[in-house]
C-alpha positions as CSV (number, residue, x, y, z in Angstrom):
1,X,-25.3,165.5,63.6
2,X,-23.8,168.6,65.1
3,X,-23.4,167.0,68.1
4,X,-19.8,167.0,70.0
5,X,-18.1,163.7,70.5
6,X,-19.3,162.0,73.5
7,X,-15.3,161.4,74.9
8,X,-15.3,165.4,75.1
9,X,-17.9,164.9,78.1
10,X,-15.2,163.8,80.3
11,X,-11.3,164.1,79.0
12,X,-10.0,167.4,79.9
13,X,-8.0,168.8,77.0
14,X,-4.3,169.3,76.9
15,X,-3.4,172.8,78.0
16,X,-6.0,172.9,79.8
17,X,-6.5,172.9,83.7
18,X,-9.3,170.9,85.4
19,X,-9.9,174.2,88.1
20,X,-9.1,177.4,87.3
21,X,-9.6,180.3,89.8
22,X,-10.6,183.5,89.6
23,X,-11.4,186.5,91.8
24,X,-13.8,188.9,92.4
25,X,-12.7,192.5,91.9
26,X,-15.7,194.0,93.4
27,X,-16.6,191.9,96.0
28,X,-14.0,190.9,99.0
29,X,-13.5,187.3,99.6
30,X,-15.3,186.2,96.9
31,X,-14.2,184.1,93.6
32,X,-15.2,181.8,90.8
33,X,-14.0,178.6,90.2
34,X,-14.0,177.1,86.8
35,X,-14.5,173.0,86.6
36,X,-13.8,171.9,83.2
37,X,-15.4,168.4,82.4
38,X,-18.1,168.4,85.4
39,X,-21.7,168.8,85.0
40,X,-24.5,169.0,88.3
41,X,-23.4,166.0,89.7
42,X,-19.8,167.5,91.5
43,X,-21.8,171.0,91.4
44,X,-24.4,170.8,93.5
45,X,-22.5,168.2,95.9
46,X,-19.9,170.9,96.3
47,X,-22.5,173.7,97.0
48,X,-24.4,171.7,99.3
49,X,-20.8,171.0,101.3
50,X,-19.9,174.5,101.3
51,X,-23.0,175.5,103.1
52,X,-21.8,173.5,105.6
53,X,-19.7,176.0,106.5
54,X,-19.9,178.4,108.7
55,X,-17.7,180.5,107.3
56,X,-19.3,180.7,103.8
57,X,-21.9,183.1,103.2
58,X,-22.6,182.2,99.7
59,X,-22.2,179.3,97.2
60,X,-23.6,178.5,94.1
61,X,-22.6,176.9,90.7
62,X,-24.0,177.1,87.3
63,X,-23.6,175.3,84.0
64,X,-23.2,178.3,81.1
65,X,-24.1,175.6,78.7
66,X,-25.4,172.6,77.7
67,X,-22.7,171.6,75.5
68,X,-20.0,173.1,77.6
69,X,-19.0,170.7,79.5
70,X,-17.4,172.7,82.8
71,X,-19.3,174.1,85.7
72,X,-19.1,177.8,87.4
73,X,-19.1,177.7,91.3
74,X,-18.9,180.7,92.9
75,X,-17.8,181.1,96.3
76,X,-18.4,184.3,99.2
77,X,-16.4,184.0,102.3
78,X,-16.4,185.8,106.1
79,X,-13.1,187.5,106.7
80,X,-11.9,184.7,108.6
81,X,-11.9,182.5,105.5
82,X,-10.9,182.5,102.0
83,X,-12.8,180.9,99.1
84,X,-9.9,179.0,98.1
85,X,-9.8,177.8,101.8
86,X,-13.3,177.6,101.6
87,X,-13.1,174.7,98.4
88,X,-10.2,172.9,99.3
89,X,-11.8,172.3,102.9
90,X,-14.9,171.1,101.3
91,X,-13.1,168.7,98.4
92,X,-11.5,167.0,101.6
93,X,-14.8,166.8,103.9
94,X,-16.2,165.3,100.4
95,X,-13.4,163.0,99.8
96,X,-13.6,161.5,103.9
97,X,-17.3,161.4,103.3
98,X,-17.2,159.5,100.1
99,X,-14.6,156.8,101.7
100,X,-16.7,156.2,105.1
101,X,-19.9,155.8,102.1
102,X,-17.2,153.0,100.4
103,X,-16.4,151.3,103.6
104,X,-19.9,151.0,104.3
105,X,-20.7,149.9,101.1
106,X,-18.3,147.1,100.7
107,X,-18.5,146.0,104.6
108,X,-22.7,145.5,103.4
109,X,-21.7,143.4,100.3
110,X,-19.9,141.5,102.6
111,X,-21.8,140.5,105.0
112,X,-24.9,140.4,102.2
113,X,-22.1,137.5,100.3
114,X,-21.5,135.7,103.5
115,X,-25.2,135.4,104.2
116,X,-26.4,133.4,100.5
């Protein structure tokens, strides 16, 4: 089959970074960020955090293909803010998010174990 291997889903080569960066030259306060190894899960959680913001006017990602496995988010930001503000802000609401889900989580499994 001409299928890639499935490990290339999800090891990030050497040499190569897991988020590049990249700015517009036409439009101000605006860039694309390059994911390698992602597909729509981390996409459209990201885009749905930086709406969020106040301070983003636009955000959107976008696989270029099927068998590449990296994502394209692309980030538009007020003057007050800059996309690569604007992504590192949202990767740590995310993160806090994801450990208060965790915490939850395991306190329920707890008290589920302590109950039977």
């Amino acid at each position: 089959m001409n299928a890639p291997d499935r490990y290339e889903r999800f090891v990030v080569p050497e040499g190569v970074t897991k988020v590049s960066y990249e700015r517009d030259t036409k439009i101000i306060n605006a860039a694309s960020f390059t994911i390698e190894r992602e597909d729509h899960t981390i996409g459209n959680i990201l885009r749905m955090q930086l709406h969020r913001d106040p301070n983003v006017l636009f955000a959107g990602y976008k696989l270029p293909h099927p068998l590449q496995y990296k994502i394209l988010v692309r980030i538009h930001t007020t003057s007050q803010s800059s996309p690569t503000q604007a992504y590192k802000q949202s990767i740590n609401d995310l993160d806090k998010e994801l450990d208060c889900l965790k915490s939850a989580f395991e306190a329920e499994v707890t008290r589920f174990a302590s109950e039977y």
